[in-house]
N, CA, C and O atoms as a DFTB+ gen file, in Angstrom:
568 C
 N C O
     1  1      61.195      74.105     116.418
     2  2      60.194      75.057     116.834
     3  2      59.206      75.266     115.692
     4  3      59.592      75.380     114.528
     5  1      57.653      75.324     116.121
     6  2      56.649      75.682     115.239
     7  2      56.610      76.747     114.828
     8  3      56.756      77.607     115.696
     9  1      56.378      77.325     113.190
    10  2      56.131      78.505     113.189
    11  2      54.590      78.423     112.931
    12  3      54.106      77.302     112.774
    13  1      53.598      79.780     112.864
    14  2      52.201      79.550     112.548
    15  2      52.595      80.181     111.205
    16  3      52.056      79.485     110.344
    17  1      53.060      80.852     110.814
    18  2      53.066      81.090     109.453
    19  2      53.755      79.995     108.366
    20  3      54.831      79.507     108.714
    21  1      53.177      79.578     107.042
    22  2      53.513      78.704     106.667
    23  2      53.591      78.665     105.386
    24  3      52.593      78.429     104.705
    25  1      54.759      78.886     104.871
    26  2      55.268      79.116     103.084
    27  2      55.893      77.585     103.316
    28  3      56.424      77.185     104.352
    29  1      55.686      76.811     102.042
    30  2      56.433      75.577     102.034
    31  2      57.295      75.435     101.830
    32  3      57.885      76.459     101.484
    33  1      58.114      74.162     101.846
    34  2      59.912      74.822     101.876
    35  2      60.197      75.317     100.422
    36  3      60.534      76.483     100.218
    37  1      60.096      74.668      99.705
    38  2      60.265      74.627      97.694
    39  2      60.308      76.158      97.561
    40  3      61.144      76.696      96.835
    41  1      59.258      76.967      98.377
    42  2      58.551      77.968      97.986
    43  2      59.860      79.073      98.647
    44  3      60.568      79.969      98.187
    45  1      59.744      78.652      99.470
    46  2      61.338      79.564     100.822
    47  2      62.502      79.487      99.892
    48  3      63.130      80.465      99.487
    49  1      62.724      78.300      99.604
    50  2      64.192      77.860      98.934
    51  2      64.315      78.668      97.514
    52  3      65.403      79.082      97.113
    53  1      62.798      78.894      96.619
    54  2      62.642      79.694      95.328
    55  2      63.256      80.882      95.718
    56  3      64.361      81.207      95.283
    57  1      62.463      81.711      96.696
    58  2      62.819      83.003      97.043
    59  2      63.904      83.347      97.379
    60  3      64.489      84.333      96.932
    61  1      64.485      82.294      98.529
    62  2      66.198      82.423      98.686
    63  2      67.231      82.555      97.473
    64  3      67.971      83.489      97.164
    65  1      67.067      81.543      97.004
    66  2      67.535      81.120      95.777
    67  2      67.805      82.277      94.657
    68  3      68.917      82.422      94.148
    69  1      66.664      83.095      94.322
    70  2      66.428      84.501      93.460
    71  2      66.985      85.498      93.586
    72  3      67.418      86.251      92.714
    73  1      67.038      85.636      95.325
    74  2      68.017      86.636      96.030
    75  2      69.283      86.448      95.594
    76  3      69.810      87.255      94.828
    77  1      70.040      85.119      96.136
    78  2      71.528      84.669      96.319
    79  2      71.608      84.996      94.467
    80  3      72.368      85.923      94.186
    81  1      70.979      84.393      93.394
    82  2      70.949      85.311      92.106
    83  2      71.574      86.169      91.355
    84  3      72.371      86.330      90.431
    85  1      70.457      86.964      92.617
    86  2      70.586      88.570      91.817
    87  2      71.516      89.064      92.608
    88  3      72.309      89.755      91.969
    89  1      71.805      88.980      94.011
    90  2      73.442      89.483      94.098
    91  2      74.790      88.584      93.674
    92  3      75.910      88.441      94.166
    93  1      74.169      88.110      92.629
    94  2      75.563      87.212      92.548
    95  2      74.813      87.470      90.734
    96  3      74.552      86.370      90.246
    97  1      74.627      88.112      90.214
    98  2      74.613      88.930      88.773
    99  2      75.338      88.497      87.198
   100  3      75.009      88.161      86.060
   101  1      76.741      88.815      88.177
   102  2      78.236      88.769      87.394
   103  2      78.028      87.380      86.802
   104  3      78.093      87.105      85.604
   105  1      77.754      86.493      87.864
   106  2      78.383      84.650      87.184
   107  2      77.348      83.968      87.689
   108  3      76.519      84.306      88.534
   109  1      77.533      82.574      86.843
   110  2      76.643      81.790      87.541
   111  2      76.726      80.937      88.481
   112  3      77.838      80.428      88.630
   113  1      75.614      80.500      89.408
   114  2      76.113      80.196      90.900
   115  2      75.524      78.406      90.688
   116  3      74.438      78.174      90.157
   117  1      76.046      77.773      90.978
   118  2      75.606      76.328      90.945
   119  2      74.796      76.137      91.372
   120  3      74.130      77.086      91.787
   121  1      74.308      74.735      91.554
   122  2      72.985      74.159      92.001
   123  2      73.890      73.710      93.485
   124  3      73.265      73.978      94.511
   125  1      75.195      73.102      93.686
   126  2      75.822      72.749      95.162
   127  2      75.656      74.084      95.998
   128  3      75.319      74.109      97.181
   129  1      75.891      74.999      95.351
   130  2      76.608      76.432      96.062
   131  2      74.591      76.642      96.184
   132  3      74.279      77.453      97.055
   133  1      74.295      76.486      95.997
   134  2      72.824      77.191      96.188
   135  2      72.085      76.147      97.379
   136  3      71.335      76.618      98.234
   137  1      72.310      75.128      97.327
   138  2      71.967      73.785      98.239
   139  2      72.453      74.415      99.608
   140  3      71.657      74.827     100.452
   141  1      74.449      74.474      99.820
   142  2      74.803      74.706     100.627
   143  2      74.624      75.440     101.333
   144  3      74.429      75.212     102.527
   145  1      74.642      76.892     100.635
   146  2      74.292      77.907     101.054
   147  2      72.724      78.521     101.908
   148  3      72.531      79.583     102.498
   149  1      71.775      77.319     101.650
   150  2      71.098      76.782     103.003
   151  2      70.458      75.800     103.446
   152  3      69.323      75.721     103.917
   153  1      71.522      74.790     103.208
   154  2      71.176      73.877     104.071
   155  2      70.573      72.909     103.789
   156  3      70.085      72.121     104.599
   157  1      70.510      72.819     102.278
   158  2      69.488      71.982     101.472
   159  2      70.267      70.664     101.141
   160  3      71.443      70.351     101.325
   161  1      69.028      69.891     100.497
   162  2      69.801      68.656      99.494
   163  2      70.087      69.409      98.576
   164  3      69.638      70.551      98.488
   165  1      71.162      68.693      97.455
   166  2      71.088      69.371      95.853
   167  2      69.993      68.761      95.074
   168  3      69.537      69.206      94.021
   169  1      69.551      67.509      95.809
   170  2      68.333      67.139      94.883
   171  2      66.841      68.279      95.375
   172  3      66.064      68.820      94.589
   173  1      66.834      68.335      96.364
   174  2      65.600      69.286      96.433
   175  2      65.930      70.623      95.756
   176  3      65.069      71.106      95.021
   177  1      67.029      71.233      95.921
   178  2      67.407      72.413      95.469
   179  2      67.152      72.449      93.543
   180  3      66.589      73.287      92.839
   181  1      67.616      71.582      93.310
   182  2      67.647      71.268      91.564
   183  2      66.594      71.109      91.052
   184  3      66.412      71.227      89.840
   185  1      65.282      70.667      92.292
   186  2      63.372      70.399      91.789
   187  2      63.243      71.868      91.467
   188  3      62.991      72.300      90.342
   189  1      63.449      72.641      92.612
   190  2      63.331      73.819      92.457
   191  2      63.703      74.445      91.516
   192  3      62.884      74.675      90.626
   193  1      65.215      74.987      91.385
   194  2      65.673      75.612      90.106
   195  2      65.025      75.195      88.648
   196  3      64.812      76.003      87.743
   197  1      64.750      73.769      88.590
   198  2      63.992      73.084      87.341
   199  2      63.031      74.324      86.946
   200  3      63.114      75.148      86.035
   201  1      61.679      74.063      88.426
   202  2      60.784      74.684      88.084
   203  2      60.819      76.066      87.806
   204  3      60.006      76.623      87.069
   205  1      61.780      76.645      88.404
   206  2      62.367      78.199      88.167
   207  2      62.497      79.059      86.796
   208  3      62.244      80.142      86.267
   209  1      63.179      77.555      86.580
   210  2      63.644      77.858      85.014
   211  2      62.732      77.242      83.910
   212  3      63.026      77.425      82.729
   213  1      61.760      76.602      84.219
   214  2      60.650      75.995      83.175
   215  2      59.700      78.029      83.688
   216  3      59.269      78.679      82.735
   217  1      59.649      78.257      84.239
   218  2      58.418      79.252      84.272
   219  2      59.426      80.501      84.212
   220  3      58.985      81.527      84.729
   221  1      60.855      80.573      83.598
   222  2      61.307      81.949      83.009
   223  2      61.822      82.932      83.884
   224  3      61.890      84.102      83.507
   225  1      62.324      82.463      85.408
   226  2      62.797      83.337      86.226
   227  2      64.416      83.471      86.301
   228  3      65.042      84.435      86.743
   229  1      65.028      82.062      85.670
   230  2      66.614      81.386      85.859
   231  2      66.467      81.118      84.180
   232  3      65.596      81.046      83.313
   233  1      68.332      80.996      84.388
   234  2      68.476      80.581      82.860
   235  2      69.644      79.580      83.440
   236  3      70.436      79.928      84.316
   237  1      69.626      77.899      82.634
   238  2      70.769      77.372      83.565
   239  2      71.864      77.228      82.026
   240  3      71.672      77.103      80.817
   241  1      73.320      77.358      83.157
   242  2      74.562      77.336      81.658
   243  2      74.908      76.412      81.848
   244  3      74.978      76.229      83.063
   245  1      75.315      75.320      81.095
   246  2      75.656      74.100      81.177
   247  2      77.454      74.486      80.982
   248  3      78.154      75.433      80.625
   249  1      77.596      73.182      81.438
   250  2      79.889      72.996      81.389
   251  2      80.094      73.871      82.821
   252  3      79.353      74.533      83.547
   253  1      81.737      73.440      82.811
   254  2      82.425      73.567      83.837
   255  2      82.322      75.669      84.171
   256  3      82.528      76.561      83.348
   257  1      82.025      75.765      85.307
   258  2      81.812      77.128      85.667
   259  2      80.368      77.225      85.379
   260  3      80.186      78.417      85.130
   261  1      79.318      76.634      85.288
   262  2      78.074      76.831      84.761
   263  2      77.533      77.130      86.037
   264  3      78.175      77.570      86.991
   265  1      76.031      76.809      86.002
   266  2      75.039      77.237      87.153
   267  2      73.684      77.905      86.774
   268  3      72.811      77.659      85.942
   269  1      73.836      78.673      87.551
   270  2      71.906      79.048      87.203
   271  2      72.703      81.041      86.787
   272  3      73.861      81.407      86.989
   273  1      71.789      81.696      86.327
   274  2      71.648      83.475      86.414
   275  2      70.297      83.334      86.404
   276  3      69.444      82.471      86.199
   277  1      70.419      84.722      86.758
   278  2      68.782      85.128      87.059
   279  2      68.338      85.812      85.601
   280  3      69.100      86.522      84.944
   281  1      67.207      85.533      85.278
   282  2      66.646      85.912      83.533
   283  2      65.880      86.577      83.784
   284  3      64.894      86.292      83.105
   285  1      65.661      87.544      84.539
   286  2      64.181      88.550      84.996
   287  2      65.301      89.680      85.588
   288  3      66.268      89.271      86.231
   289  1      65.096      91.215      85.316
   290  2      64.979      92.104      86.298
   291  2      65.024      92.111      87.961
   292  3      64.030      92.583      88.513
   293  1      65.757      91.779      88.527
   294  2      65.027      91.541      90.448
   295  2      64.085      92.953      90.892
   296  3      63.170      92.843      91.708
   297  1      64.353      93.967      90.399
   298  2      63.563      94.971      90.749
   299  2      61.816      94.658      90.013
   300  3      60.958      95.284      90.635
   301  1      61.289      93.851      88.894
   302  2      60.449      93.838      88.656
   303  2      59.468      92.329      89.314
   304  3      58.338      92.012      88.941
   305  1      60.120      91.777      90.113
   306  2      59.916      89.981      90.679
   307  2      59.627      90.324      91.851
   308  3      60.595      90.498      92.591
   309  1      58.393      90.520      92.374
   310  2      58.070      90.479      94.011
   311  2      58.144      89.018      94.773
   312  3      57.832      88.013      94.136
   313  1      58.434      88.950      95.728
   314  2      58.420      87.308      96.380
   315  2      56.829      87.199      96.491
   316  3      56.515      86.152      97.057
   317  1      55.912      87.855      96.175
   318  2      54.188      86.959      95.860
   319  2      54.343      86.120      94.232
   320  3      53.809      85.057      93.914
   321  1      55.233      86.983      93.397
   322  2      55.211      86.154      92.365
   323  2      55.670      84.906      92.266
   324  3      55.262      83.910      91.668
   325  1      56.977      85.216      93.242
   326  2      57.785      83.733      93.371
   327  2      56.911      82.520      93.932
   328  3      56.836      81.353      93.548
   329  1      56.200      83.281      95.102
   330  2      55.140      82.374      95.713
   331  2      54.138      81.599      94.846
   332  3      53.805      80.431      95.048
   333  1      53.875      82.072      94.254
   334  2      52.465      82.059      93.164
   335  2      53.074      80.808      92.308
   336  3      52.532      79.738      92.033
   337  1      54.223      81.233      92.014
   338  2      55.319      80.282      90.452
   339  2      55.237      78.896      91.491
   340  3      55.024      77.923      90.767
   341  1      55.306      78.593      92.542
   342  2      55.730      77.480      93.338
   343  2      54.830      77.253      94.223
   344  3      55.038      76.069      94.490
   345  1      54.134      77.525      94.736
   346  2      53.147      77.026      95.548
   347  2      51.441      77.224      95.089
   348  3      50.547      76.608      95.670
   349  1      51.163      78.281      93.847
   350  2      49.846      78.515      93.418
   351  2      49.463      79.937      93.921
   352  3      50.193      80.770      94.458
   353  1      48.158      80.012      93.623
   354  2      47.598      81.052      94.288
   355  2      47.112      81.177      95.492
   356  3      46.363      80.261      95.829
   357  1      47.264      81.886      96.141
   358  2      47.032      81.668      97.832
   359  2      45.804      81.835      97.884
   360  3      45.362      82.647      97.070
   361  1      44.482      80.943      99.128
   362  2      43.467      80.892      99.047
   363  2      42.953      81.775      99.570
   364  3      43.553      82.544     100.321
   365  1      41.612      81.863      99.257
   366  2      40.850      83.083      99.995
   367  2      39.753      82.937     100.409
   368  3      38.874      83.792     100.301
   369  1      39.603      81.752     100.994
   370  2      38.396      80.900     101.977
   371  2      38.290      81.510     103.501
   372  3      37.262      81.637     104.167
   373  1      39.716      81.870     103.889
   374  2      39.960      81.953     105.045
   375  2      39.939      80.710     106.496
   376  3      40.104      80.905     107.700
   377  1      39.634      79.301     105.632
   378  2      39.476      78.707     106.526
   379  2      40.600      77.751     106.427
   380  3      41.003      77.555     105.280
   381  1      41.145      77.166     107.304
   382  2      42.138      76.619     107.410
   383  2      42.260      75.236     106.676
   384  3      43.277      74.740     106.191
   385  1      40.761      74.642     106.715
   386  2      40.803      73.683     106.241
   387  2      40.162      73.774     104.366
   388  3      39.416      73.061     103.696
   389  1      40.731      74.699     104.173
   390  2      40.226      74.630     102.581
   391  2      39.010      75.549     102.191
   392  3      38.478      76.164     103.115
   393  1      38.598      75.680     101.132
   394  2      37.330      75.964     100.572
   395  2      35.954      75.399     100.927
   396  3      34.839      75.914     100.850
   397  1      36.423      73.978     101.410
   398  2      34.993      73.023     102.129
   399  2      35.048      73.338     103.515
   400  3      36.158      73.586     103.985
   401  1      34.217      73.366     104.128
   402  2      33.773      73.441     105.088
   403  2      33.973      72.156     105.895
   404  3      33.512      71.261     105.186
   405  1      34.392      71.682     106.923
   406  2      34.846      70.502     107.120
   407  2      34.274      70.373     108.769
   408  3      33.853      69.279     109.147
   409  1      34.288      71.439     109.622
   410  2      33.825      71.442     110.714
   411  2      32.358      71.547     110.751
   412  3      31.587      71.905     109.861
   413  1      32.094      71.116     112.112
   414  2      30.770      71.211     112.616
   415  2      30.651      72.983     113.705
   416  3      29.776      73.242     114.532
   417  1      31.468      73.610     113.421
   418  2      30.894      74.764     114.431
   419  2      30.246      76.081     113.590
   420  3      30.968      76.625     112.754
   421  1      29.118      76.497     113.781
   422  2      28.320      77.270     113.081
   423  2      29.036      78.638     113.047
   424  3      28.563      79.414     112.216
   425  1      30.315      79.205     113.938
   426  2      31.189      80.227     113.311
   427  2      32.583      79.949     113.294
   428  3      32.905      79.058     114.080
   429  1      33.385      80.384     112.714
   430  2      34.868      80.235     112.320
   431  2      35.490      80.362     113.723
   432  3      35.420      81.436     114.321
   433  1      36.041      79.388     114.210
   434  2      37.222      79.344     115.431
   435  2      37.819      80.630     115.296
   436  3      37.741      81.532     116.131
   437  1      38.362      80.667     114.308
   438  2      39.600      81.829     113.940
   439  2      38.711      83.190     113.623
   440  3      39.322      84.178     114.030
   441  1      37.978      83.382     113.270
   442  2      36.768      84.577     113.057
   443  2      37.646      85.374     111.821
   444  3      38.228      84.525     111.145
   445  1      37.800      86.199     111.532
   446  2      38.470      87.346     110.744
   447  2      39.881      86.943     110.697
   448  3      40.516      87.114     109.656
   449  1      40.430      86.417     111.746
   450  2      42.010      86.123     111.882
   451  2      42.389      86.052     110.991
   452  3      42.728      87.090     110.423
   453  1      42.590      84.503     110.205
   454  2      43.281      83.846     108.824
   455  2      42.708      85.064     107.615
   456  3      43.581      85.562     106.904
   457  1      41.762      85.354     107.485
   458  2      41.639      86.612     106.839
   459  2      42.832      87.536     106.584
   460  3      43.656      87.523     105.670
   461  1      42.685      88.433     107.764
   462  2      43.406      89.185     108.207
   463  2      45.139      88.991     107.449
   464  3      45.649      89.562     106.485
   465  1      45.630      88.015     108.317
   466  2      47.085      87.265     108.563
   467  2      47.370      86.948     107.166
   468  3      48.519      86.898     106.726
   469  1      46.146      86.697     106.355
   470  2      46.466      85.906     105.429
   471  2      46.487      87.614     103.992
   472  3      47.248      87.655     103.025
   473  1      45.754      88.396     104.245
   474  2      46.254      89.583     103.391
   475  2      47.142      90.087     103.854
   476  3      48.065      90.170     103.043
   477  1      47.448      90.656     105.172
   478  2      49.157      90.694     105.332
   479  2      50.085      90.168     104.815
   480  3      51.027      90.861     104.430
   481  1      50.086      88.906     104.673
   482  2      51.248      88.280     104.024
   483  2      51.081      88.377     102.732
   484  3      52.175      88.600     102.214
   485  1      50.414      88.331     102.120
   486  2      50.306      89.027     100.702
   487  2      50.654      90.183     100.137
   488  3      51.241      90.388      99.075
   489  1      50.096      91.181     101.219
   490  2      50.339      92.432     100.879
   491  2      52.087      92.763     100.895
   492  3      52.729      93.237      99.958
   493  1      52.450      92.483     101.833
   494  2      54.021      92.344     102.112
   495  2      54.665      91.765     100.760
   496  3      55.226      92.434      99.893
   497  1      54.453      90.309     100.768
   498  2      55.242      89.503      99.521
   499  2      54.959      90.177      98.273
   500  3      55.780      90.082      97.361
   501  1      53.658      90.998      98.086
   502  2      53.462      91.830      96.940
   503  2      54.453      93.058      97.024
   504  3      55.481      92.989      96.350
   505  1      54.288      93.857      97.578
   506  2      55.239      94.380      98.025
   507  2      56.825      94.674      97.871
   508  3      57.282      95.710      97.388
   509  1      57.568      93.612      98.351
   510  2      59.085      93.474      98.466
   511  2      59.422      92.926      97.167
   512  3      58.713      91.977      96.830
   513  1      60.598      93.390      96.104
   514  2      61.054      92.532      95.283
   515  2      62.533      91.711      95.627
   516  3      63.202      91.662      96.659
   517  1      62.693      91.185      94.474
   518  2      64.382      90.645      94.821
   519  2      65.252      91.468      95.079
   520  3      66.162      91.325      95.897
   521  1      64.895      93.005      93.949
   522  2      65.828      93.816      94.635
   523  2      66.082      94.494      95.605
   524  3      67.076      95.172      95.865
   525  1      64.655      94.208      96.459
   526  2      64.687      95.145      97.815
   527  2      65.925      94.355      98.648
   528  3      66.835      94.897      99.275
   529  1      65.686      92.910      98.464
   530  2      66.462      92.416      99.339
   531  2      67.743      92.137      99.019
   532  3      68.266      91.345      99.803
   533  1      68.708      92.670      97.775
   534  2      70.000      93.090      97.867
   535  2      70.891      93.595      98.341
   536  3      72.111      93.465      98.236
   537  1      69.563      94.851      99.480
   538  2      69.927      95.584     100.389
   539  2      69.656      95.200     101.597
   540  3      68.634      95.803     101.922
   541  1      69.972      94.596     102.361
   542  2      68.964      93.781     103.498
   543  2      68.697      95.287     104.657
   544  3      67.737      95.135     105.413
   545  1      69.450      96.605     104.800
   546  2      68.882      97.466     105.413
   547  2      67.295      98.092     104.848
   548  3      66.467      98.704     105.523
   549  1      67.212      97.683     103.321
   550  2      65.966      98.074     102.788
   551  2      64.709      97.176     103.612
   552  3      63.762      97.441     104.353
   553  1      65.313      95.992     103.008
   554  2      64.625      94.376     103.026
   555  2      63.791      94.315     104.200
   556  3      62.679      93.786     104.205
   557  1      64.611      95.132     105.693
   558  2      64.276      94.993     106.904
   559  2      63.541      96.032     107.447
   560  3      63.356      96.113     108.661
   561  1      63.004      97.024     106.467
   562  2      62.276      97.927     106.832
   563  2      61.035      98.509     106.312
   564  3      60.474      99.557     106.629
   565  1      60.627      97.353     105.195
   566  2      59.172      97.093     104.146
   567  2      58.490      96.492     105.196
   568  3      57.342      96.080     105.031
C-alpha cells in the first residue's frame, strides 16, 4: 500500500532505532537486535547506525555484549533532528518536483497543499522527542 507521506526508509529506521535506544538505556542493543526488531537487513541497519554515530547521536561498544547506546539526552533529540541528520533539510519550494520548476502549468496542481502538509510534518517532528516516545500514551497524543 502507498503512503502520500514520505520519510525515506534510512530516515524511519534512524528514528526507530533512537527510540528502541533510549528505552533500552541500561545496555547496549546490537546492530541484529535492531535489524530484527523491524524487519530490516543488518546491512542496511549498520549504514544507518554508522551514520548515527559519525554525527554524535550513538556510541558503538565493541566485544561480546557490545552494540550501540544512545550518546544524547532523548528528551533533548526531536525526530526533525533525526530527520535533518539523515535525509537533509526538508525543502521549502513546495513543489514536488524540486526547486526547478519542471512543469508547464502556469499554477501549482497542488496550490498551498505541499505547503501546508509539508509544515505540518515539521512542526510535529519538531515537536516530539525520543523521549516523548518512551511513553507511547504520550507519543500518541502530540
Amino acid at each position: 500500500m502507498s503512503h502520500i507521506l514520505r520519510i525515506s526508509e534510512a530516515a524511519s529506521i534512524a528514528m526507530h532505532a533512537l527510540i528502541l535506544l533510549a528505552e533500552n538505556m541500561k545496555e547496549p542493543v546490537s546492530n541484529s537486535r535492531i535489524a530484527e526488531a523491524f524487519s530490516i537487513s543488518a546491512n542496511h541497519s549498520s549504514k544507518v547506525m554508522q551514520r548515527l554515530l559519525k554525527s554524535g547521536y550513538v556510541r558503538a561498544i565493541r566485544g561480546p555484549g557490545g552494540g550501540y547506546t544512545l550518546a544524547v539526552d532523548p528528551a533533548t533529540v526531536t525526530l526533525l533532528d533525526v530527520y535533518i541528520t539523515i535525509d537533509g533539510k526538508p525543502s521549502t519550494s513546495g513543489c514536488l518536483f524540486g526547486e526547478e520548476k519542471h512543469c508547464s502549468l502556469p499554477v501549482c496542481l497542488f496550490g498551498r497543499l505541499t505547503y501546508e502538509a509539508d509544515e505540518l510534518i515539521e512542526k510535529h517532528l519538531g515537536s516530539v522527542t525520543l523521549a516523548d516516545y518512551m511513553d507511547e500514551d504520550i507519543a500518541l497524543t502530540k
